[in-house]
C-alpha positions in Angstrom: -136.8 59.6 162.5 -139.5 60.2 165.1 -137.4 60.7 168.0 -134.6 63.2 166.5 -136.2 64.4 163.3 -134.7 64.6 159.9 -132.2 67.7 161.0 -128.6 66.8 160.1 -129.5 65.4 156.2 -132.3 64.7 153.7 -133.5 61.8 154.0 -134.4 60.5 151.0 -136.1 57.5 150.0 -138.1 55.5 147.6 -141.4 53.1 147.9 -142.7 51.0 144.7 -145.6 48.9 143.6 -146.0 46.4 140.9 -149.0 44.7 138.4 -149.2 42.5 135.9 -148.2 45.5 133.0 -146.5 48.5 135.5 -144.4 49.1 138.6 -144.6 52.8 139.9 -141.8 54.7 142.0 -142.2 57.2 144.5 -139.2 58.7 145.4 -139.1 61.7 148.0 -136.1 63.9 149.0 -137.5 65.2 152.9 -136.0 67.1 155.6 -137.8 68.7 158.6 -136.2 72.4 157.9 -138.8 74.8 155.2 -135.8 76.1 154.3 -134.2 75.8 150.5 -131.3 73.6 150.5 -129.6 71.1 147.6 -131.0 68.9 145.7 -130.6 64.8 145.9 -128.9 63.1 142.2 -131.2 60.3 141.9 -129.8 57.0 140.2 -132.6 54.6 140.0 -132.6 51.4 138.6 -135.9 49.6 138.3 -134.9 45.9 137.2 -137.0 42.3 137.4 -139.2 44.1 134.1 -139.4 41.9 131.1 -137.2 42.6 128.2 -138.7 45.0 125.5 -140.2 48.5 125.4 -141.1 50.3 128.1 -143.2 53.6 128.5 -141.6 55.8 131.2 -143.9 58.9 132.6 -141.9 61.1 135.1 -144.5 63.3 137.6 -143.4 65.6 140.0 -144.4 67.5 143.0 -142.2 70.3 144.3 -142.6 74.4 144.3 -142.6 74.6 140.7 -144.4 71.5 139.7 -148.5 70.5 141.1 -148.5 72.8 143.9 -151.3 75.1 144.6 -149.9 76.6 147.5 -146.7 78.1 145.8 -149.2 79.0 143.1 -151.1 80.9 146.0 -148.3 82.5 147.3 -147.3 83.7 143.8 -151.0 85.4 143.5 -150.6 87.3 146.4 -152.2 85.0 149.2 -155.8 86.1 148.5 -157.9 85.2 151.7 -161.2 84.8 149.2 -159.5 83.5 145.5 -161.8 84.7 142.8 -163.7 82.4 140.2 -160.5 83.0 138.0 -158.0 82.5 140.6 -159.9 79.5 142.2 -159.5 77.8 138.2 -156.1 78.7 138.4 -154.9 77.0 141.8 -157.0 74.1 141.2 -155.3 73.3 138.2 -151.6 73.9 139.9 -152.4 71.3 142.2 -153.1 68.8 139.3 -150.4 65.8 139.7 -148.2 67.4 136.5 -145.6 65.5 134.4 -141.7 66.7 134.5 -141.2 65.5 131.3 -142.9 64.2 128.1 -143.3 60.6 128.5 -141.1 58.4 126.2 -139.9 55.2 125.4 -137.3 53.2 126.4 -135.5 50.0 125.0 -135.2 47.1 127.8 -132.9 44.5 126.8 -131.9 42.5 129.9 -135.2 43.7 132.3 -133.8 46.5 134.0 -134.5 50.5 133.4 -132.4 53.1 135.1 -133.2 56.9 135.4 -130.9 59.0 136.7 -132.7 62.5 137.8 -132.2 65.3 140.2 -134.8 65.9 143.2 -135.2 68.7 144.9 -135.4 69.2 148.7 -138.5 68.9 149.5 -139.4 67.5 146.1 -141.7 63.8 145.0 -141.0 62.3 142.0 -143.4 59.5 140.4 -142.3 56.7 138.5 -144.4 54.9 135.9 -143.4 52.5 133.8 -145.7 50.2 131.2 -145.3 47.5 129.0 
């Protein structure tokens, strides 16, 4: 990836943590090209939980979700944002969920979400018990 680049196909991939109540997800769909392109179908199974109900929050990052800059763009590009403007852009870069969270039913320790990510897009994981 350092030498040649990420040219011919997304590259997408996925890092995690755990704790004693949690494991988190990051999953990101890259390539080096700015340009719009399709989006990656995510199928993501998260297993070694325990059995039982699990709260699963979904956050996002991508030109429509916690992004100040596309919010920026969308304003005009001002070189000196006003107080209002300034509010605004601050609060599109706020980490910003993709969905309500919910709950999930985990009988045999595994969770799966399937999702789609677009290019250039981060999804967040979280999941609690």
């Amino acid at each position: 990836m350092r030498t040649a680049g990420v040219k011919d196909r997304p590259d997408v991939h996925a890092l995690a943590s755990v704790d004693a109540h949690s494991v988190a997800v990051l999953i990101s769909n890259y390539h080096d090209s700015s340009k719009p392109g399709p989006g990656a179908s995510i199928d993501l199974p998260i297993a070694g939980l325990p059995r039982g109900r699990m709260l699963v929050q979904h956050f996002r990052i991508d030109d429509q979700h916690s992004n100040s800059y596309e919010a920026w763009k969308a304003i005009g590009s001002p070189a000196q944002p006003d107080a209002r403007q300034r509010a605004a852009l601050e609060s599109a870069g706020q980490l910003q969920a993709l969905e309500s969270p919910r709950w999930v039913q985990s009988d045999d320790g595994t969770v799966r979400l399937r999702f789609e990510l677009p290019l250039h897009g981060v999804s967040l994981i979280r999941v609690d018990w």
